[in-house]
MIDRENFI-596979 format. One record per residue (C-alpha): x, y, z; residue in one letter. Coordinates in steps of 0.05 Angstrom, whole numbers, padded with zeros to 5 digits, always signed. Example, Ala and Ser with C-alpha at 12.3 -4.5 7.8 and 13.67 -1.06 7.14 Angstrom:
2
+00246-00090+00156A
+00273-00021+00143S
REM end
This chain:
443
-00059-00012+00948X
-00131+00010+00951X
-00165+00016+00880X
-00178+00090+00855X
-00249+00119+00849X
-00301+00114+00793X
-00299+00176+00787X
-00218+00189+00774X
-00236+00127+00726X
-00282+00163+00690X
-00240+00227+00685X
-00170+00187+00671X
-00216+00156+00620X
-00240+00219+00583X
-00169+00244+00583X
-00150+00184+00549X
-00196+00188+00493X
-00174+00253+00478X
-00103+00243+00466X
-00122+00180+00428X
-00170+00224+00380X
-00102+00257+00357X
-00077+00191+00336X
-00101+00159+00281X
-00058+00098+00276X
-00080+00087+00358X
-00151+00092+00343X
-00136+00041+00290X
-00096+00000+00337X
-00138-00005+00386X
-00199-00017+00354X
-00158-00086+00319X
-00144-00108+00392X
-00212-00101+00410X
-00238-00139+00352X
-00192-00191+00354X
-00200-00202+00426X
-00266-00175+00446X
-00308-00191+00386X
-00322-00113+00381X
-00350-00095+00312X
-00303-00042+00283X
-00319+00026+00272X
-00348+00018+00347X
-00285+00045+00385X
-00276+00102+00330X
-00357+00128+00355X
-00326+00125+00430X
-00273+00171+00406X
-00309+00214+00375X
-00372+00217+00422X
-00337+00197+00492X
-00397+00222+00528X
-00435+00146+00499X
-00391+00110+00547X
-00434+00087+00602X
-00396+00084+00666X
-00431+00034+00699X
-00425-00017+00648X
-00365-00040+00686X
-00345-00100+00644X
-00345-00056+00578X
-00303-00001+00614X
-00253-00053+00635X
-00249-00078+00574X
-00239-00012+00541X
-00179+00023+00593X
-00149-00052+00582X
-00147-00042+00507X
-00121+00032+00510X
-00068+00012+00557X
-00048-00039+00521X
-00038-00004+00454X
-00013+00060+00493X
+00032+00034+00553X
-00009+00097+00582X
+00004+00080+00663X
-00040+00139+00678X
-00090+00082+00652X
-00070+00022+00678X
-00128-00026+00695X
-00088-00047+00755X
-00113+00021+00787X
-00178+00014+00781X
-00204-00064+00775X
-00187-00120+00812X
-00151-00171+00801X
-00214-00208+00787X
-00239-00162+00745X
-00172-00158+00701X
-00177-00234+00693X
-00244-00244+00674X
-00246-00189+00631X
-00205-00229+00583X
-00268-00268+00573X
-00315-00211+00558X
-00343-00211+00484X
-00389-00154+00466X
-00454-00179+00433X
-00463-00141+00357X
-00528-00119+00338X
-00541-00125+00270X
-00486-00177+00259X
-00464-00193+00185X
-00448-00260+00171X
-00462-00321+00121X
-00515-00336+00097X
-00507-00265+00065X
-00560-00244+00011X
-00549-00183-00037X
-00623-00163-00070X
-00624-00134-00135X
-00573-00173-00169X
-00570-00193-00244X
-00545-00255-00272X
-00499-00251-00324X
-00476-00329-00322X
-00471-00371-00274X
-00408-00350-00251X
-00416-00267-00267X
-00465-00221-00224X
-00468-00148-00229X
-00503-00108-00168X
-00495-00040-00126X
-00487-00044-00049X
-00486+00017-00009X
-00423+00052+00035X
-00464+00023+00097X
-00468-00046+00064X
-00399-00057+00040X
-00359-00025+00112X
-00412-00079+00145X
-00378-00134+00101X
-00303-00104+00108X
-00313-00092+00182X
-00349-00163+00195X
-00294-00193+00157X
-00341-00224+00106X
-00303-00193+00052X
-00227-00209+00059X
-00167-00191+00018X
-00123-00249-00019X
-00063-00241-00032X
-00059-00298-00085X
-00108-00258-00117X
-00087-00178-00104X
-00036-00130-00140X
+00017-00136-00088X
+00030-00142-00014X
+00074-00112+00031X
+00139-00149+00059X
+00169-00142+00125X
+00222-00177+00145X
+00237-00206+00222X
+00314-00177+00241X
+00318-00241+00289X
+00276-00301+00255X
+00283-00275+00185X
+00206-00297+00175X
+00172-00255+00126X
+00104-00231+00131X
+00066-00199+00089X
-00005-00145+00093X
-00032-00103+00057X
-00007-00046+00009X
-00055+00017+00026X
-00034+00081+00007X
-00061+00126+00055X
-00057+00185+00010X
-00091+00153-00046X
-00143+00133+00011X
-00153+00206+00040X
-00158+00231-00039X
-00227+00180-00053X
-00252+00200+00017X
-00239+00282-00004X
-00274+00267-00068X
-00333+00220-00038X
-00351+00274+00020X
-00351+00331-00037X
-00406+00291-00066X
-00352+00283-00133X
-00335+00220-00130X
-00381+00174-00184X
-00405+00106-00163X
-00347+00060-00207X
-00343-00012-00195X
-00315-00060-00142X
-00287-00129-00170X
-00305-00183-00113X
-00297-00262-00121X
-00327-00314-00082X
-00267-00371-00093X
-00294-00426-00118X
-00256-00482-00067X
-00291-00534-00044X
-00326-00500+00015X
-00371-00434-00020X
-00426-00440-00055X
-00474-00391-00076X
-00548-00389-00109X
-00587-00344-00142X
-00667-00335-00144X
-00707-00292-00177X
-00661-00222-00168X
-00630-00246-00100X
-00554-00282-00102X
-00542-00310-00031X
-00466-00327-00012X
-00472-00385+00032X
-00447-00404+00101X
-00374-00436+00089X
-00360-00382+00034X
-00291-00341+00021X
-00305-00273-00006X
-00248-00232-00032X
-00228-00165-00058X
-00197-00165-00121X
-00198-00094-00153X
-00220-00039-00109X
-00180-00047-00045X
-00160+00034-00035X
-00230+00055-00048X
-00258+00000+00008X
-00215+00026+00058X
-00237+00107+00042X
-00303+00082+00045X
-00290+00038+00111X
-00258+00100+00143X
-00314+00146+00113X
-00371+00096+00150X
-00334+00103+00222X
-00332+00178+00219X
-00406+00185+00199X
-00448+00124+00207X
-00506+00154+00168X
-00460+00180+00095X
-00497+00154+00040X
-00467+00129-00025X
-00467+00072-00069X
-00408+00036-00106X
-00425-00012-00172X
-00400-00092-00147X
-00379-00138-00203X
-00380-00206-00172X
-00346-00266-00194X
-00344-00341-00177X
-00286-00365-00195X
-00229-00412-00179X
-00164-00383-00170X
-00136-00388-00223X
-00179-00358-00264X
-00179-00300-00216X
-00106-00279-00219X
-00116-00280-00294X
-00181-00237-00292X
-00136-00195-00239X
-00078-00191-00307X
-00135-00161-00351X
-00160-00117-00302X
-00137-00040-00307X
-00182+00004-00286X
-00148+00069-00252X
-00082+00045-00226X
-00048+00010-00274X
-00008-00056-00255X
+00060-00077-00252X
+00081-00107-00319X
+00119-00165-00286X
+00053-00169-00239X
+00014-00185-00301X
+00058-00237-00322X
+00060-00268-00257X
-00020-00272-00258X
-00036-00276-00325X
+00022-00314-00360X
+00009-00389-00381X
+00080-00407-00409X
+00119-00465-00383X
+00172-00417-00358X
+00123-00381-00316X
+00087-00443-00288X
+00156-00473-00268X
+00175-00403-00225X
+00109-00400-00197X
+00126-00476-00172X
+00193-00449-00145X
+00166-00401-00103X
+00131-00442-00061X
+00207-00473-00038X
+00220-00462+00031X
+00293-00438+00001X
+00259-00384-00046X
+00188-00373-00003X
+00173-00291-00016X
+00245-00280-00043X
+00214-00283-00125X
+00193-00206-00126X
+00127-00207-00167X
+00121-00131-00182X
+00185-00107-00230X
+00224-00064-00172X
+00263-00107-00127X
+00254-00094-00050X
+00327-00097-00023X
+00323-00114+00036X
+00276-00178+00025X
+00267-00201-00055X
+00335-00229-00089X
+00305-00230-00165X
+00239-00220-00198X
+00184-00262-00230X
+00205-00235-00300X
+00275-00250-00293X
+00266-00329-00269X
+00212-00341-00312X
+00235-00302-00374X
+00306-00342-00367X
+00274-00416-00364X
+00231-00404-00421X
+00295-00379-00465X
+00340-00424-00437X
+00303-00490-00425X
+00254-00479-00472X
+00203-00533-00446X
+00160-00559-00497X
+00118-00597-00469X
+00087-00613-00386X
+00142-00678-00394X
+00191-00614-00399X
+00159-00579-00355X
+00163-00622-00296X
+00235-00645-00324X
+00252-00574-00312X
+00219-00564-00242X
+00252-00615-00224X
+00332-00594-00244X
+00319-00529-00217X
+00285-00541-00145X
+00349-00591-00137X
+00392-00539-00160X
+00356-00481-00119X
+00357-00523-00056X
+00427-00530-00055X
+00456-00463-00090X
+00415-00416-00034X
+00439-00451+00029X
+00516-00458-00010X
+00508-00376-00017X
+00467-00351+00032X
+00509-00294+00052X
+00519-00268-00012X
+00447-00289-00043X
+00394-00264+00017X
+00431-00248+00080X
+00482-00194+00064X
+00464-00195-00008X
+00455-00121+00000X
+00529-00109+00019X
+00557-00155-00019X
+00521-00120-00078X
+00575-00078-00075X
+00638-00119-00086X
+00608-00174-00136X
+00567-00184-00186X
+00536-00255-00161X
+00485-00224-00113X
+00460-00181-00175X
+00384-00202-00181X
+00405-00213-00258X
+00452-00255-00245X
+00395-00312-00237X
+00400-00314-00316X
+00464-00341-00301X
+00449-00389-00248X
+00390-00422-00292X
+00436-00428-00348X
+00489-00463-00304X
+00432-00513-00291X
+00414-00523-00358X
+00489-00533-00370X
+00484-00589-00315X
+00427-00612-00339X
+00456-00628-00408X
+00515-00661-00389X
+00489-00710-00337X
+00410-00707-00334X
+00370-00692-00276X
+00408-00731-00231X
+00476-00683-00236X
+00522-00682-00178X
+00499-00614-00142X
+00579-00611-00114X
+00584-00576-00193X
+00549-00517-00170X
+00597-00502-00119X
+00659-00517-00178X
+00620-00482-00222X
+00612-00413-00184X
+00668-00414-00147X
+00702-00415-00222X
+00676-00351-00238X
+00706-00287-00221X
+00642-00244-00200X
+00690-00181-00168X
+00671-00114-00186X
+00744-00102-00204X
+00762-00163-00239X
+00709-00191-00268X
+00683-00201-00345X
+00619-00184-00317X
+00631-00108-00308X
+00632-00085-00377X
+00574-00127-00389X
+00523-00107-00323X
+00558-00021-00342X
+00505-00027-00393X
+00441-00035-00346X
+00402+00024-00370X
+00436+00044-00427X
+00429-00011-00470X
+00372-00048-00483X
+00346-00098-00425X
+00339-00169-00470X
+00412-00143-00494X
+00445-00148-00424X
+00415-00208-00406X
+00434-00252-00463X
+00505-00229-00455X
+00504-00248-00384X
+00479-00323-00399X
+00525-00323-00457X
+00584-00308-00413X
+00561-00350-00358X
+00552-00414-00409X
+00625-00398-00425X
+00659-00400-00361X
+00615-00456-00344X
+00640-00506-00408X
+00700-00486-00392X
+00697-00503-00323X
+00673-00578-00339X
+00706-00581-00397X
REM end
């Protein structure tokens, strides 16, 4: 099959871009596949969009490389490199790696910056400046250190990954705002995680982040991304946003994320989850990391369904009451009863607990993400009556003991109160019915 012209190339290509400049979320798309792939600085494929005529049709490698990216994104056939390159070309074109001018990178130095200690600088960078370090992926968002994250859930693997939470209508409101010339400079919160590997120095007015570095977002993500967006529609918009930058080990920046609240307040459970330094909370954050309970601790309030089985709040709030560690000796006591008894009661109850928790919801009470008050006081049950090294066979005696049917169960009176009565009240009426059925279970 003979190849078609340059110029049907050229006219296909045009087409192309046309439809594509009536798709946002393609633009988008294709512009992360060439980055990714092509080492093409973003923002670039946006200006082809939006000026096709800078496409130069006898840079042959680039134009490869670009109809390869659109069809890939698109499944467009009308572009399919096959028509136009050969197979050569389509092979070595996986190769090609566009050379940035102007490349941001570490060493990065930001002039004009005051010292407020050694591990507190306050500066101003422009709209051009800060896009450069979002789209150069200098600046990069934690999500150990960010409000909250998005979950999706694989149908076939059940692996969860997670991304990040933009709004795109809170996005499009700052960018309304910033090109009305009414949006004030406020200020970003950035952090250069202290871990072993960044360092940074200042001299007289100048901080330099050095080569090595991590450099995160941690207040300020929406307004980034307006500003990002802002930068790739008109290079040249001028504006300035105030940067508070920390250095910081993590730790210390989830808890300067719990006392942040600057225009969207956070999640109350979020703030505990960040912020809290309580045995209880220490212990949960431990139990998260279990393969058996990985992403399924909500750490905002509001449960997602389909993915979280309990929250942050709940867990924690129930081993502090319950257990009432003392001491780290209780503390790591405690860890370890509950990742035994987490690592056997999730497997033991996995239909009812994470995969069909949602339809079982509906018939019993033991997929209820408060019903983790009861499960931490069965532990502590176990706990007391033969140490840490209790036979984990109990668990299954224990809940299989309890009647946890919607119909039947001494539960339903007690969970008909969720939202009328008070929230503390519900709770300590399900451990206290829980500690009963379990004495009287091993009794």
């Amino acid at each position: 099959m003979s190849l078609k012209s340059k110029e049907e190339l050229l006219t296909t290509l045009s087409d192309a871009l046309s439809e594509i400049a009536k798709h946002k979320d393609q633009q988008k798309a294709i512009e992360e596949y060439l980055a990714q792939n092509h080492n093409m600085l973003r923002g670039s494929f946006i200006e082809v969009v939006a000026q096709p005529d800078k496409v130069n049709i006898n840079e042959k490698e680039k134009i490869a490389v670009f109809v390869n990216a659109i069809y890939e994104i698109t499944s467009n056939e009308t572009i399919n490199p096959k028509l136009y390159f050969s197979a050569k070309d389509i092979k070595s074109l996986k190769q090609f790696k566009f050379e940035n001018e102007g490349q941001v990178s570490f060493p990065y130095t930001i002039s004009s910056a005051i010292r407020v200690t050694n591990e507190d600088y306050l500066t101003a960078l422009s709209y051009k400046e800060l896009a450069a370090l979002e789209n150069h992926q200098l600046l990069t968002y934690n999500f150990d250190t960010q409000r909250l994250a998005k979950k999706t859930v694989n149908k076939k693997t059940g692996e969860i990954t997670r991304k990040k939470d933009i709004k795109n209508a809170s996005v499009n409101s700052i960018m309304k705002l910033m090109k009305e010339g009414k949006y004030s400079p406020s200020t970003l919160l950035f952090n250069v995680l202290v871990d072993g590997n960044s360092s940074i120095s200042f001299d007289d007015g100048e901080l330099t982040i050095h080569e090595g570095s991590t450099l995160n977002i941690i207040d300020g993500a929406h307004r980034l991304e307006a500003i990002v967006r802002i930068i790739e529609e008109d290079p040249e918009f001028e504006g300035y946003m105030n940067v508070d930058l920390k250095y910081y080990p993590i730790e210390k920046a989830q808890k300067l994320l719990a006392v942040t609240n600057t225009v969207n307040r956070f999640d109350k459970t979020l703030v505990k989850y960040y912020g809290g330094e309580q045995f209880g909370q220490e212990i949960t954050k431990h139990l998260m990391t279990l393969p058996v309970l990985k992403d399924r601790i909500e750490i905002k309030t509001a449960i997602d369904k389909k993915i979280t089985i309990t929250n942050f709040a709940i867990v924690s709030e129930s081993i502090q009451s319950i257990f009432n560690p003392q001491n780290s000796k209780d503390r790591y006591d405690v860890q370890d009863v509950l990742k035994k008894f987490y690592e056997y009661l999730i497997p033991s109850y996995e239909d009812q607990l994470v995969k069909n928790r949602i339809k079982n919801l509906e018939v019993s009470w033991i997929s209820h993400h408060n019903m983790h008050v009861g499960f931490i006081a069965i532990a502590k049950k176990l706990y007391d009556k033969f140490g840490k090294d209790f036979p984990v066979d109990s668990i299954i005696k224990i809940i299989d003991g309890i009647d946890f049917d919607r119909e039947s169960s001494g539960l339903t009176p007690i969970m008909a109160g969720q939202g009328k009565a008070n929230a503390a009240k519900v709770k300590k009426e399900i451990r206290e019915f829980i500690e009963q059925e379990t004495d009287r279970i091993l009794r």
